[in-house]
PDB file of N, H, CA, C and O in Angstrom:
ATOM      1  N   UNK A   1      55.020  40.128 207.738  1.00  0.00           N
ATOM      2  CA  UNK A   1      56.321  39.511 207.600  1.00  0.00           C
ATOM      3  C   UNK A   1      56.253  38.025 207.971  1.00  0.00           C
ATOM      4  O   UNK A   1      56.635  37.105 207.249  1.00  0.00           O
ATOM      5  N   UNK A   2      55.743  37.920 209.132  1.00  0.00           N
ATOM      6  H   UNK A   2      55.433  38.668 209.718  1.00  0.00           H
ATOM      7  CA  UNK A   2      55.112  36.296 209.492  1.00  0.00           C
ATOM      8  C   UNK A   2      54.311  35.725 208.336  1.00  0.00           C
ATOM      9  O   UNK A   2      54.296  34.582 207.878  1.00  0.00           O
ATOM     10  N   UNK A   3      53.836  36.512 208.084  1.00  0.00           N
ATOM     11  H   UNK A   3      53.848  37.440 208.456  1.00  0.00           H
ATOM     12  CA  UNK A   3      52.789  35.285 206.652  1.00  0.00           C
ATOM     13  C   UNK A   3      53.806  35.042 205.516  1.00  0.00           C
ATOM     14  O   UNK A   3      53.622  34.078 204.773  1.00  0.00           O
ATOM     15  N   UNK A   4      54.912  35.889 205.329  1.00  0.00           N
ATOM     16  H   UNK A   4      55.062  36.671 205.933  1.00  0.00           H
ATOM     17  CA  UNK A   4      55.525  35.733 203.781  1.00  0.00           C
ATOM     18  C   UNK A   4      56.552  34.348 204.405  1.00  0.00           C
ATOM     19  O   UNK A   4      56.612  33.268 203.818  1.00  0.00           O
ATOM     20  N   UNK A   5      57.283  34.654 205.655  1.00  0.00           N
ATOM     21  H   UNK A   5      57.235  35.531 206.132  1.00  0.00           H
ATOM     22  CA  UNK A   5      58.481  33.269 205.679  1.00  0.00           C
ATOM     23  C   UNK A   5      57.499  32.361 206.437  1.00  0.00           C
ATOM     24  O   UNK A   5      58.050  31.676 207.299  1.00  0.00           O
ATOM     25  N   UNK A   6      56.291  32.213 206.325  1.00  0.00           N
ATOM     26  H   UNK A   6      55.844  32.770 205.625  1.00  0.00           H
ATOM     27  CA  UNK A   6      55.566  31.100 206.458  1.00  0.00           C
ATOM     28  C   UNK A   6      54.899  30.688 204.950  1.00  0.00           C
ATOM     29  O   UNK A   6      54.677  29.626 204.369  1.00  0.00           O
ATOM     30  N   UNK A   7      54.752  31.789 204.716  1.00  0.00           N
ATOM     31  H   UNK A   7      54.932  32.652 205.188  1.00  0.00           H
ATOM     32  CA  UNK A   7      54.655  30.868 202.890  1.00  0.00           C
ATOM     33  C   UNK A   7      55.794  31.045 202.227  1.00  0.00           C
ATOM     34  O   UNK A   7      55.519  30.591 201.117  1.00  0.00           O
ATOM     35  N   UNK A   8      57.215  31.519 202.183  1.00  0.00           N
ATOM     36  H   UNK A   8      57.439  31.887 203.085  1.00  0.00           H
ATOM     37  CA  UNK A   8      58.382  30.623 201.669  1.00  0.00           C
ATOM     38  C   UNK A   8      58.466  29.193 202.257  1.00  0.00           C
ATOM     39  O   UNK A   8      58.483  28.146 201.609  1.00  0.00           O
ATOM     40  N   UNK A   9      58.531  29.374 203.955  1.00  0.00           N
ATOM     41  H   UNK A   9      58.518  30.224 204.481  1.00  0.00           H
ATOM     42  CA  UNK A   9      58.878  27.892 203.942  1.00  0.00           C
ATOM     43  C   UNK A   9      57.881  26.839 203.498  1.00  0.00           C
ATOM     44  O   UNK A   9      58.292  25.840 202.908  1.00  0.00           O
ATOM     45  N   UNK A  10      56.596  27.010 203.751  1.00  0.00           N
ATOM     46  H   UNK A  10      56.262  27.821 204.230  1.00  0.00           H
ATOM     47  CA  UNK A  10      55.920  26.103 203.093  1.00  0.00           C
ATOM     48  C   UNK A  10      55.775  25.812 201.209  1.00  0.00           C
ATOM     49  O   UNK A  10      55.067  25.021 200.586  1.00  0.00           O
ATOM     50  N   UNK A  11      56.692  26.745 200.783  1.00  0.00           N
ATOM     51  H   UNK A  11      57.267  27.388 201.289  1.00  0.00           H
ATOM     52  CA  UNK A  11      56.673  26.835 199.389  1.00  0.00           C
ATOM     53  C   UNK A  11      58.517  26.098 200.015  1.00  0.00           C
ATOM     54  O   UNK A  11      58.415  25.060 199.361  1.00  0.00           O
ATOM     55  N   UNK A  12      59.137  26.031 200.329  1.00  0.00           N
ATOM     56  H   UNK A  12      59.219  26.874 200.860  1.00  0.00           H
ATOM     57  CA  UNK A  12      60.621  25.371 200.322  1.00  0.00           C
ATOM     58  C   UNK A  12      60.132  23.727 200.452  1.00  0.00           C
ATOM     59  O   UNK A  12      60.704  22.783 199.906  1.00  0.00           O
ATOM     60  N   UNK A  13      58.821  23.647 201.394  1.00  0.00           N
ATOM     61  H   UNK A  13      58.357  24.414 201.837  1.00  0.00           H
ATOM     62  CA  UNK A  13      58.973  22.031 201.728  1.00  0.00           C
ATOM     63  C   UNK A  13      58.238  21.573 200.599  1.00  0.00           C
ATOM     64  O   UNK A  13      58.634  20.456 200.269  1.00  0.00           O
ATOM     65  N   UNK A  14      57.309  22.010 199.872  1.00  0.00           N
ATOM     66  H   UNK A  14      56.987  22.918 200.141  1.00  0.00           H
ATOM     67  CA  UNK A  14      56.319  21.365 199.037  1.00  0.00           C
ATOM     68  C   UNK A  14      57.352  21.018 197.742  1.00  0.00           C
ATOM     69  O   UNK A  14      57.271  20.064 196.969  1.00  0.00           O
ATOM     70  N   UNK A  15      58.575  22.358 197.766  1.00  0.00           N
ATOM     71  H   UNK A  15      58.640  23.134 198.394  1.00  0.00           H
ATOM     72  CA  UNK A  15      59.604  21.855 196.631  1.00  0.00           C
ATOM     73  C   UNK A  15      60.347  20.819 196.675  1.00  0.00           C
ATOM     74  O   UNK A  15      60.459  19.981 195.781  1.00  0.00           O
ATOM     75  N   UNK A  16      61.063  20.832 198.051  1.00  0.00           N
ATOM     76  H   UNK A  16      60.972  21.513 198.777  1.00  0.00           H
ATOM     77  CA  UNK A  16      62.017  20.015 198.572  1.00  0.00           C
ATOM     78  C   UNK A  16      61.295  18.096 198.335  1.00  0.00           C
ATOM     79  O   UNK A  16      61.759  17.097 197.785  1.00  0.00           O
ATOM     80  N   UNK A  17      60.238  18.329 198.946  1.00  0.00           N
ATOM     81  H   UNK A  17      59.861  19.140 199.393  1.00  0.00           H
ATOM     82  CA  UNK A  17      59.390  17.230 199.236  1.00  0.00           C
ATOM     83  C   UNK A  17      58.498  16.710 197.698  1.00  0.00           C
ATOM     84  O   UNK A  17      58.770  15.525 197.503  1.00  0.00           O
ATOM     85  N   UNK A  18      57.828  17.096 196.926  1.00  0.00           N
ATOM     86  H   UNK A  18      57.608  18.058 197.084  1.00  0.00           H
ATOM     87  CA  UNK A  18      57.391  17.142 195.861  1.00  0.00           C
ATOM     88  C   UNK A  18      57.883  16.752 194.940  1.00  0.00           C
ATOM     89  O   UNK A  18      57.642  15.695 194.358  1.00  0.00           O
ATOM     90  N   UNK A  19      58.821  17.744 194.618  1.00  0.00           N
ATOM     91  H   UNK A  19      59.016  18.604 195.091  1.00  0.00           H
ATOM     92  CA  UNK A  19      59.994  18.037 193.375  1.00  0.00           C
ATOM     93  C   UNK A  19      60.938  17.828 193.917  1.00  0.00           C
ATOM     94  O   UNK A  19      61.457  18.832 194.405  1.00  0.00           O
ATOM     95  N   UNK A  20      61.687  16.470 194.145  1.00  0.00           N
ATOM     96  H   UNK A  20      61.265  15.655 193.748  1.00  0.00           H
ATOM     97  CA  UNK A  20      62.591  15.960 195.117  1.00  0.00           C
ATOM     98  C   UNK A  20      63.356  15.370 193.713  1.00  0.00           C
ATOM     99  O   UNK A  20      64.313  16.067 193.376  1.00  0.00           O
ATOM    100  N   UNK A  21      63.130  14.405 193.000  1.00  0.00           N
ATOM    101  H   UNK A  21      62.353  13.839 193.274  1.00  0.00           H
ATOM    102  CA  UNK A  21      63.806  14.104 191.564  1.00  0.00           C
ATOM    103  C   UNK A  21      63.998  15.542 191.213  1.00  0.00           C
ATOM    104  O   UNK A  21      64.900  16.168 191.769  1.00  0.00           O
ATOM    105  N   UNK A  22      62.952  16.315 190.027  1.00  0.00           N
ATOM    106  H   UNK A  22      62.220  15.806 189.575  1.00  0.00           H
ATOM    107  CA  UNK A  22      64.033  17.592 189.726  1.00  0.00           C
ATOM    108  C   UNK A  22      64.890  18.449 190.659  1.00  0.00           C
ATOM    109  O   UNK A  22      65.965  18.862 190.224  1.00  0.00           O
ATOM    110  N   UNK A  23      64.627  18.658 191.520  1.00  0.00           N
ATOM    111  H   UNK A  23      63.754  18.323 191.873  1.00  0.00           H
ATOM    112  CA  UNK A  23      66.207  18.951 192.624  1.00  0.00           C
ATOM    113  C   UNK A  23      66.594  18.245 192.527  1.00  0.00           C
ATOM    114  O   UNK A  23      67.690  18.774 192.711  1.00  0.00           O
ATOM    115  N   UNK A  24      66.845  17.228 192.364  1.00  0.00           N
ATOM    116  H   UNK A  24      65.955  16.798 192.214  1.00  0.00           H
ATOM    117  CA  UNK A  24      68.269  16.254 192.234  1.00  0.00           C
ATOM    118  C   UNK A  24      68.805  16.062 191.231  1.00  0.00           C
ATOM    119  O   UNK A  24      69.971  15.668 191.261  1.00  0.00           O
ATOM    120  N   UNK A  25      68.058  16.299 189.837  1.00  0.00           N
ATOM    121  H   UNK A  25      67.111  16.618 189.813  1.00  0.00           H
ATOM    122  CA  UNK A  25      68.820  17.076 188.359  1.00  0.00           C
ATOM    123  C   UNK A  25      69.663  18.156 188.460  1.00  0.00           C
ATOM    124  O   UNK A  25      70.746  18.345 187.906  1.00  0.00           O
ATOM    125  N   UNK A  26      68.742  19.182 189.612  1.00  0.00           N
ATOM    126  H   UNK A  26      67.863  19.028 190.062  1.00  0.00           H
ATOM    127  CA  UNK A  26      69.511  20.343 189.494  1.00  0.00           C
ATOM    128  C   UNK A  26      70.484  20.299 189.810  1.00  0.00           C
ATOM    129  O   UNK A  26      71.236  21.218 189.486  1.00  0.00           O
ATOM    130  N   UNK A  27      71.040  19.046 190.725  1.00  0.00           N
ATOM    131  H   UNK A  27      70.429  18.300 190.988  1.00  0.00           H
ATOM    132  CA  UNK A  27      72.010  19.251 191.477  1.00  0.00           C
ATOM    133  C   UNK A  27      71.963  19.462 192.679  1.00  0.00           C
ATOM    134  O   UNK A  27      72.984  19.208 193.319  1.00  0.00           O
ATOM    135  N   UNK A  28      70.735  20.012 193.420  1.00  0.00           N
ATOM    136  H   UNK A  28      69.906  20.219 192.901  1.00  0.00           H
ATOM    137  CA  UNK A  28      71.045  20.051 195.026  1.00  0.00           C
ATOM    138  C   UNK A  28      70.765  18.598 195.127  1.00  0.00           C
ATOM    139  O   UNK A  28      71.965  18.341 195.231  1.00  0.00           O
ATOM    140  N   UNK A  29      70.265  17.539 195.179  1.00  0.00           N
ATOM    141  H   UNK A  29      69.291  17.748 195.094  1.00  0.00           H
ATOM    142  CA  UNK A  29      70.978  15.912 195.865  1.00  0.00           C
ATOM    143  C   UNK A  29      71.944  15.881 195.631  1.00  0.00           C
ATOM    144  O   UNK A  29      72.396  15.612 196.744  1.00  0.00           O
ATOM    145  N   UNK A  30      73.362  15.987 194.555  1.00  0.00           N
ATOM    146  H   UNK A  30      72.995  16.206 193.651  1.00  0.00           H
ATOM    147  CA  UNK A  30      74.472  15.313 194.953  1.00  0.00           C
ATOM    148  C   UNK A  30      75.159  16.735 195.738  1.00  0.00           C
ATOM    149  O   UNK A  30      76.236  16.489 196.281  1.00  0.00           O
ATOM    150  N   UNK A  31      74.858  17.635 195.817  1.00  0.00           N
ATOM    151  H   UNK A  31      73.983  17.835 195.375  1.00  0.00           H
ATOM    152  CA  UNK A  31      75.565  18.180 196.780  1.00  0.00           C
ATOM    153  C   UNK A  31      75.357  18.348 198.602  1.00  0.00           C
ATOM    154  O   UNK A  31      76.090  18.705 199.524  1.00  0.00           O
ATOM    155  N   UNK A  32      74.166  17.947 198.494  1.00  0.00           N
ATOM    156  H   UNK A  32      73.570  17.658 197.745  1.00  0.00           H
ATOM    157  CA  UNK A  32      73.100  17.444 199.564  1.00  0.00           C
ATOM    158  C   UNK A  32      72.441  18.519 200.605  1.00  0.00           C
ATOM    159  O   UNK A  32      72.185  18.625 201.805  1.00  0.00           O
ATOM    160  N   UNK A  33      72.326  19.272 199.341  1.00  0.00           N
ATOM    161  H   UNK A  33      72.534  19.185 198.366  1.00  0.00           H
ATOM    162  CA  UNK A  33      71.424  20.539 199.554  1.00  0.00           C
ATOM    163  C   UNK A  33      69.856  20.201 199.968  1.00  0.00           C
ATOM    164  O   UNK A  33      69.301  21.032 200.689  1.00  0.00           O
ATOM    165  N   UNK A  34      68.913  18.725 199.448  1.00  0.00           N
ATOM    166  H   UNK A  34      69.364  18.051 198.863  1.00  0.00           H
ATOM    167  CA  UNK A  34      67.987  19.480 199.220  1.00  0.00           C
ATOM    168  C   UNK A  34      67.479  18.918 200.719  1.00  0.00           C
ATOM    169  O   UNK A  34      66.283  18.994 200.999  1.00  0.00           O
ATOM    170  N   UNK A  35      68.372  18.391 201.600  1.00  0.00           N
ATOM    171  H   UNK A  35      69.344  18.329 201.373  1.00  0.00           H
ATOM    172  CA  UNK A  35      68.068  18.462 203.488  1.00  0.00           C
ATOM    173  C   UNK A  35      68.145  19.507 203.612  1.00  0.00           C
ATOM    174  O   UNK A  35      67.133  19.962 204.144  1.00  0.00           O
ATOM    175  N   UNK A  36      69.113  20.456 203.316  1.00  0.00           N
ATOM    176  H   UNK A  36      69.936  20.086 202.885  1.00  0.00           H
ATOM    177  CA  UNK A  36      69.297  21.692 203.780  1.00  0.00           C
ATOM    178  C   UNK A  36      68.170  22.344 203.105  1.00  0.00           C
ATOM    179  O   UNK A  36      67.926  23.266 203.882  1.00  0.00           O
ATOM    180  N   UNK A  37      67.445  22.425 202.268  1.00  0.00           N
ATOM    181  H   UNK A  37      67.643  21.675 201.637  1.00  0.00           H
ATOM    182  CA  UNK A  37      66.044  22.966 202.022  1.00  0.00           C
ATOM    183  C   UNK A  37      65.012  22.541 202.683  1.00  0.00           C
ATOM    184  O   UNK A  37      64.017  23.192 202.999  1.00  0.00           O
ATOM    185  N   UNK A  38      65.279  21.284 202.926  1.00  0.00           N
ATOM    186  H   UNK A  38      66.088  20.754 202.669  1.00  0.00           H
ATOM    187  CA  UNK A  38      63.728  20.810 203.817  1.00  0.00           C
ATOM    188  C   UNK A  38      64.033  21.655 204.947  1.00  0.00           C
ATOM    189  O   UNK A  38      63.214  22.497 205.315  1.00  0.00           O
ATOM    190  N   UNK A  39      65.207  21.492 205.563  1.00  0.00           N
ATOM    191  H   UNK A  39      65.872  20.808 205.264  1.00  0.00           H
ATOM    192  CA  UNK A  39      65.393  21.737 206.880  1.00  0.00           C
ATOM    193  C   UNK A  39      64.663  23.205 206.863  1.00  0.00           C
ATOM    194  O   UNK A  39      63.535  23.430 207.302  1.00  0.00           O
ATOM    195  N   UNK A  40      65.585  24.191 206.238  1.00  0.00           N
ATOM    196  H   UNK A  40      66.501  24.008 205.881  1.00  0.00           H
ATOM    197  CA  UNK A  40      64.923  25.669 206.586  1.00  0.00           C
ATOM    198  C   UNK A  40      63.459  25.874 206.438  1.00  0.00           C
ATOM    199  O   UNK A  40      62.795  26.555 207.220  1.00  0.00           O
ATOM    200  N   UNK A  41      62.994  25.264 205.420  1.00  0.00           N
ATOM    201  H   UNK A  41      63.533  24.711 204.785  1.00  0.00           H
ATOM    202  CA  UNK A  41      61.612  25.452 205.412  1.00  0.00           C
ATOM    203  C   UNK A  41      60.997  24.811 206.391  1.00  0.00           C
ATOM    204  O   UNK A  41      59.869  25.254 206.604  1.00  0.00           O
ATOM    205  N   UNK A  42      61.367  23.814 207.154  1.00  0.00           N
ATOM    206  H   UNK A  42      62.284  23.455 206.981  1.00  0.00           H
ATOM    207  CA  UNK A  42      60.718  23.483 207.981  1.00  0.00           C
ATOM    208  C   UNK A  42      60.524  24.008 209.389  1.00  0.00           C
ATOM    209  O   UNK A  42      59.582  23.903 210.174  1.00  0.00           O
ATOM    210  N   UNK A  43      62.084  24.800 209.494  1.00  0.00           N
ATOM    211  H   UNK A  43      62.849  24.885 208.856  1.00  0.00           H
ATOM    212  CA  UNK A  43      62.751  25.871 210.590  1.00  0.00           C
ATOM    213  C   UNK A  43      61.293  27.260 210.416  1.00  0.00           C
ATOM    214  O   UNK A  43      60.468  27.522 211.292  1.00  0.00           O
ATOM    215  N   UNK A  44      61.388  27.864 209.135  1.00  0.00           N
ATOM    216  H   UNK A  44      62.058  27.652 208.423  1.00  0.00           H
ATOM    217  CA  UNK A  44      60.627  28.816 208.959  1.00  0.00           C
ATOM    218  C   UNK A  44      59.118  28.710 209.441  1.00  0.00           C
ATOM    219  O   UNK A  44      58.343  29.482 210.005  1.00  0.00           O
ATOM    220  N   UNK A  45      59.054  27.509 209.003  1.00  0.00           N
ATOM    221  H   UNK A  45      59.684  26.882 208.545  1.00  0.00           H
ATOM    222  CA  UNK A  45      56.929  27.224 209.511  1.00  0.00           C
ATOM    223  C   UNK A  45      56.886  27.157 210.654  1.00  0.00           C
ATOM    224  O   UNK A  45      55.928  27.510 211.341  1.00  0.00           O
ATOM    225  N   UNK A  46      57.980  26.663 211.073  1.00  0.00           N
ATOM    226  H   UNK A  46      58.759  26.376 210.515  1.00  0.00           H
ATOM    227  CA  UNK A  46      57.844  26.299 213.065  1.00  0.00           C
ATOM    228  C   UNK A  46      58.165  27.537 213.427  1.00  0.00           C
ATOM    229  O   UNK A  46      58.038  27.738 214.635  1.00  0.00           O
ATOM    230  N   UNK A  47      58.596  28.575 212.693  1.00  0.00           N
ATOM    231  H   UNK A  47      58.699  28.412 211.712  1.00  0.00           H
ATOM    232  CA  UNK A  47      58.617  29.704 213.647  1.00  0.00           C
ATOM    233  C   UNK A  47      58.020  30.931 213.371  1.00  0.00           C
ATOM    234  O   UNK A  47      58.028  32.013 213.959  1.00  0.00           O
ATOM    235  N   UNK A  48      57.404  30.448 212.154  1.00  0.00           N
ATOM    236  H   UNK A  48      57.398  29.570 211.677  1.00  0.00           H
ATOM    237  CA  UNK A  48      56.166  31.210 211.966  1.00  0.00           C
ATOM    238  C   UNK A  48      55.000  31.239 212.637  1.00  0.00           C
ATOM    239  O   UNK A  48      54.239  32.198 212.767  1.00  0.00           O
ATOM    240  N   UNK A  49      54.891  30.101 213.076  1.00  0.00           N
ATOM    241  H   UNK A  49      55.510  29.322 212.970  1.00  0.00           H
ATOM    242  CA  UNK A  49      53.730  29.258 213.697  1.00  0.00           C
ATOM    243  C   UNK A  49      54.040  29.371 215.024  1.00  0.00           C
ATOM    244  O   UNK A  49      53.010  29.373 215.697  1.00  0.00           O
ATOM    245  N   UNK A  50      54.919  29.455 215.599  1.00  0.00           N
ATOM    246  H   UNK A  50      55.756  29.454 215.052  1.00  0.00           H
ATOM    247  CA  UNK A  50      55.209  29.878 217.206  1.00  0.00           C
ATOM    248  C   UNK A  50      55.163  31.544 217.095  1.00  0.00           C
ATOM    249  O   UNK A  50      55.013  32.101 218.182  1.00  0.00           O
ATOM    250  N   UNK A  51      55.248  32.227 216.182  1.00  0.00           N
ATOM    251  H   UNK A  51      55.370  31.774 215.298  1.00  0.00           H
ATOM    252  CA  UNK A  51      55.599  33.534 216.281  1.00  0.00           C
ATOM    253  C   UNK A  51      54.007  34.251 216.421  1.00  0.00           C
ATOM    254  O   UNK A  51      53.725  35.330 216.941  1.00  0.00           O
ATOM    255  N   UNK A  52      53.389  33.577 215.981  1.00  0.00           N
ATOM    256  H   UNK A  52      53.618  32.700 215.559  1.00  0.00           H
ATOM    257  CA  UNK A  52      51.930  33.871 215.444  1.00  0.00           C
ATOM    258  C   UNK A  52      50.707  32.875 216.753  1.00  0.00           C
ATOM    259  O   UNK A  52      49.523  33.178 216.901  1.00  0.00           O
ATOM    260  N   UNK A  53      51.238  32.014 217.325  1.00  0.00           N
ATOM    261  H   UNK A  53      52.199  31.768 217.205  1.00  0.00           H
ATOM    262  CA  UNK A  53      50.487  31.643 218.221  1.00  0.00           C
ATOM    263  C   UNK A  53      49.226  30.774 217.985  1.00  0.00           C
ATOM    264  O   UNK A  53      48.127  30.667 218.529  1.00  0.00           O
ATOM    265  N   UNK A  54      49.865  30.195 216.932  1.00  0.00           N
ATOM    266  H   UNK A  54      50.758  30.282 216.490  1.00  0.00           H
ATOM    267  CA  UNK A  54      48.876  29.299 216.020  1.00  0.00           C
ATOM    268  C   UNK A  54      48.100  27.976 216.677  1.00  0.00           C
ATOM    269  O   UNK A  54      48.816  27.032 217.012  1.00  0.00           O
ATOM    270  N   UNK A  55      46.764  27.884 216.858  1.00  0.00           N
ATOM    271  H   UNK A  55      46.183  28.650 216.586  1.00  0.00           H
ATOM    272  CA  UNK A  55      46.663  26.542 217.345  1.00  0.00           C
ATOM    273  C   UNK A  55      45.888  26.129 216.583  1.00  0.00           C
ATOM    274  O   UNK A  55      44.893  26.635 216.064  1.00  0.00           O
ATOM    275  N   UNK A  56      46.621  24.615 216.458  1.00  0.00           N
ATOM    276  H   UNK A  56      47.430  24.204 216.879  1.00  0.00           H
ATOM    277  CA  UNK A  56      46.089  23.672 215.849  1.00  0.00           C
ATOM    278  C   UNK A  56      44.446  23.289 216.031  1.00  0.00           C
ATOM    279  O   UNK A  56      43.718  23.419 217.016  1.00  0.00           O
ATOM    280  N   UNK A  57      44.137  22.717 214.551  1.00  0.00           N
ATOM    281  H   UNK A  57      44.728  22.611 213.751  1.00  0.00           H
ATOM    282  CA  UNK A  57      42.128  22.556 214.806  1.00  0.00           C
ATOM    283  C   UNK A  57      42.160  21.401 215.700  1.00  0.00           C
ATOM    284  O   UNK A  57      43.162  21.120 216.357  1.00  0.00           O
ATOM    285  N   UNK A  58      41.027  20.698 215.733  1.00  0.00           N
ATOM    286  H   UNK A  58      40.213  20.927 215.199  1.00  0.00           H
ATOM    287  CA  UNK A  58      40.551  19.794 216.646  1.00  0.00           C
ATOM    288  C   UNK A  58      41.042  18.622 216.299  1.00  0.00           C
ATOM    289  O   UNK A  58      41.473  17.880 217.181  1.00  0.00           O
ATOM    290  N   UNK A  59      41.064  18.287 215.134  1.00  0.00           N
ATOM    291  H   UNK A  59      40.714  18.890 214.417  1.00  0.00           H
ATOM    292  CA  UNK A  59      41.090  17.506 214.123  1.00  0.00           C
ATOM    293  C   UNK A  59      42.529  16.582 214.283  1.00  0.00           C
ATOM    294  O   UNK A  59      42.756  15.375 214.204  1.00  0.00           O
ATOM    295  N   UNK A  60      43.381  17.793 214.549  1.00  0.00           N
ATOM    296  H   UNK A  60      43.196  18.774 214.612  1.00  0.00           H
ATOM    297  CA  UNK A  60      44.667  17.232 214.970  1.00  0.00           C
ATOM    298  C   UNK A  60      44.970  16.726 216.522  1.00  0.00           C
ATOM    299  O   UNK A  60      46.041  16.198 216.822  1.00  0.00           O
ATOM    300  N   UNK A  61      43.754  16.981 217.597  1.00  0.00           N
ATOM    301  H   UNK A  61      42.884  17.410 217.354  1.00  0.00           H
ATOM    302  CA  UNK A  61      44.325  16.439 218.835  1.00  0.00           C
ATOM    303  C   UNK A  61      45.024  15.076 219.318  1.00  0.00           C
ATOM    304  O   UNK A  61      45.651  15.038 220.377  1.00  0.00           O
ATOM    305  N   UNK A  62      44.880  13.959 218.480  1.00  0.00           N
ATOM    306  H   UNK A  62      44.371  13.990 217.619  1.00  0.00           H
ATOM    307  CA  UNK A  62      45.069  12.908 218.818  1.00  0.00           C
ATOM    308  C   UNK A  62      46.870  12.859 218.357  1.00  0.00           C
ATOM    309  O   UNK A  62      47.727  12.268 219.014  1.00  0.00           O
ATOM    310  N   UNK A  63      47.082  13.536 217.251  1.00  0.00           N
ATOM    311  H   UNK A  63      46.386  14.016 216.717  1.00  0.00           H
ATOM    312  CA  UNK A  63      48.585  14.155 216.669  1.00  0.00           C
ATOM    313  C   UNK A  63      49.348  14.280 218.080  1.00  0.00           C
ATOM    314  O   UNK A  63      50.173  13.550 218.630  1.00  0.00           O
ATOM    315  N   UNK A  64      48.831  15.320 218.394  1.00  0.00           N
ATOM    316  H   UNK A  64      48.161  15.912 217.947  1.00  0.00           H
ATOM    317  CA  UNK A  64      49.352  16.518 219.694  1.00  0.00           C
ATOM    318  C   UNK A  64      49.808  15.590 220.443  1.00  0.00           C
ATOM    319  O   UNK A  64      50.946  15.252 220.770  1.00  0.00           O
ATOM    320  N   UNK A  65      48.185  15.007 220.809  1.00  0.00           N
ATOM    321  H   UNK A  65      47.261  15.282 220.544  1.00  0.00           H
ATOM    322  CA  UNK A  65      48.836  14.463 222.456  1.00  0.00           C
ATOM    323  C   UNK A  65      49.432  13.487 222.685  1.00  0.00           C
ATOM    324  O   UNK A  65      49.807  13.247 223.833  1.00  0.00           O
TER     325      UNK A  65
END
């Protein structure tokens, strides 16, 4: 269950973020939906990733600290 709303949300931000013009054809920019898409997907990975006890590679320490 942790792996699927960690790959929706990372499938919500790559849309939100990516495909940011066609969401805004569709219509979520003028209704100002497509924050509210980043947002959850971004809600979902962070708590996928806390749920799961994920630590970051090495690679990222200088990020972290």
């Amino acid at each position: 269950m942790l792996w699927t709303v960690g790959s929706l949300g990372t499938a919500l931000l790559v849309f939100s973020l990516v495909f940011s013009i066609r969401a805004y054809i569709w219509g979520f920019g003028r209704n100002g939906l497509n924050m509210t898409i980043l947002a959850v997907g971004a809600c979902m990975v962070i708590a996928a990733a806390a749920q799961t006890q994920w630590r970051a590679p090495r690679i990222f320490e200088p990020i972290l600290k």
